[in-house]
C-alpha positions in Angstrom: 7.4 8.2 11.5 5.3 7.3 8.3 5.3 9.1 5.3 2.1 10.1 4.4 1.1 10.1 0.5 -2.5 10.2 -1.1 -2.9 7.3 -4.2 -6.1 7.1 -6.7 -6.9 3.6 -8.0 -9.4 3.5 -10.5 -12.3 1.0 -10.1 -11.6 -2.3 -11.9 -8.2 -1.5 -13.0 -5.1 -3.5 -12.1 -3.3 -0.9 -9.8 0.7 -1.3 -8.7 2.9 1.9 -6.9 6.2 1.4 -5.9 7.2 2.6 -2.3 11.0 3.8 -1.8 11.7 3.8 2.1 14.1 5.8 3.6 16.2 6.1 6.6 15.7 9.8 9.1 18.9 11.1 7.2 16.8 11.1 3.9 19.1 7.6 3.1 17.8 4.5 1.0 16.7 1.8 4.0 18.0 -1.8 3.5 15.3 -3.9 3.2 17.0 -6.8 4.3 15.2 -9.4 6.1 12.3 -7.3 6.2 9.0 -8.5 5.2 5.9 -5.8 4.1 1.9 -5.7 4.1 -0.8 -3.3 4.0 -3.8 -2.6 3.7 -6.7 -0.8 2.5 -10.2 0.0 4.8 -12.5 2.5 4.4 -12.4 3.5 8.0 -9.3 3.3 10.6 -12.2 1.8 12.7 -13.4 -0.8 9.9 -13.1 -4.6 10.6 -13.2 -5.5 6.6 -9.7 -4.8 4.9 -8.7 -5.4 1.1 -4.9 -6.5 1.0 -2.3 -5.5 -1.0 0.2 -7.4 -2.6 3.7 -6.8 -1.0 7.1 -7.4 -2.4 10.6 -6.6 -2.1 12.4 -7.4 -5.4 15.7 -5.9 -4.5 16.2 -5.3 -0.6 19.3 -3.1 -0.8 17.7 -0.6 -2.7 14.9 0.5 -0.3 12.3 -0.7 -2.7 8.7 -2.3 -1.8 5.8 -3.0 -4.7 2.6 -3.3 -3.7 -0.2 -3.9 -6.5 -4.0 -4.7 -6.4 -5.6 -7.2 -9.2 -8.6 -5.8 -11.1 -11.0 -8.3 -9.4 -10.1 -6.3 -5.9 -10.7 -2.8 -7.2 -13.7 -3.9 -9.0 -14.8 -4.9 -5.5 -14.1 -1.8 -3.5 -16.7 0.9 -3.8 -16.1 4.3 -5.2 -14.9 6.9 -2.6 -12.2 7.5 -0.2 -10.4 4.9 1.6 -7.4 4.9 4.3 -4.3 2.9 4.2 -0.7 2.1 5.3 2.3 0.0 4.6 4.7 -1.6 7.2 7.5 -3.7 6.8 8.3 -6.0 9.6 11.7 -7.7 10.8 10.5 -10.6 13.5 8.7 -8.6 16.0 9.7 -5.4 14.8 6.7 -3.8 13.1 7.4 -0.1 11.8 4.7 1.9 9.6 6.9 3.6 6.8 3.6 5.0 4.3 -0.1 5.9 5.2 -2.2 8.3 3.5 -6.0 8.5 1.9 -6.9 6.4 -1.2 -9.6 7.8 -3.6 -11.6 5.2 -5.6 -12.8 6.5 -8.7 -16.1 4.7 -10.1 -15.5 2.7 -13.6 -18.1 3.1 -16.1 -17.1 0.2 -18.2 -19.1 -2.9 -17.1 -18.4 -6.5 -17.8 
């Protein structure tokens, strides 16, 4: 079962969170072999989707970094979003973090 957590990415701002991932005993989960992605809609229903960035710089220590580049918030509209975060191993695909994602609107223009 996903762990649900709510994140705030400010409008036109670089934006990076690093997901731990545990095991059901509370234990760091090897990341071994595993590969992650998510992604950000404003609707479970919506067919447009902004990616995040995924890695996995040390596997052994449960670890997964995913990061947005300032030209993607810029793009997303202020507001509330939905979003999750699996890591897959071959056909194994497991949901480890979902939640809401609240946009807040940049006044700073370019």
């Amino acid at each position: 079962m996903a762990v649900y957590a709510n994140l705030t990415i400010d409008q036109g701002s670089n934006f990076s969170s690093t997901v731990t991932v545990e095991d059901q005993d509370g234990l760091t989960f090897n990341l071994t072999s595993y590969t992650a992605r998510g992604q950000i809609r404003k609707s479970y229903s919506s067919t447009s989707y902004t990616p995040f960035a995924t890695t996995i710089p040390s596997p052994s220590s449960g670890k997964i970094e995913i990061s947005l580049t300032s030209t993607q918030t810029a793009a997303l509209k202020p507001g509330r979003y939905v979003y999750d975060i699996e890591i897959v191993q071959g056909n194994l695909v497991n949901r480890v973090i979902e939640g809401q994602i609240e946009v807040t609107p940049r006044v700073t223009q370019v």
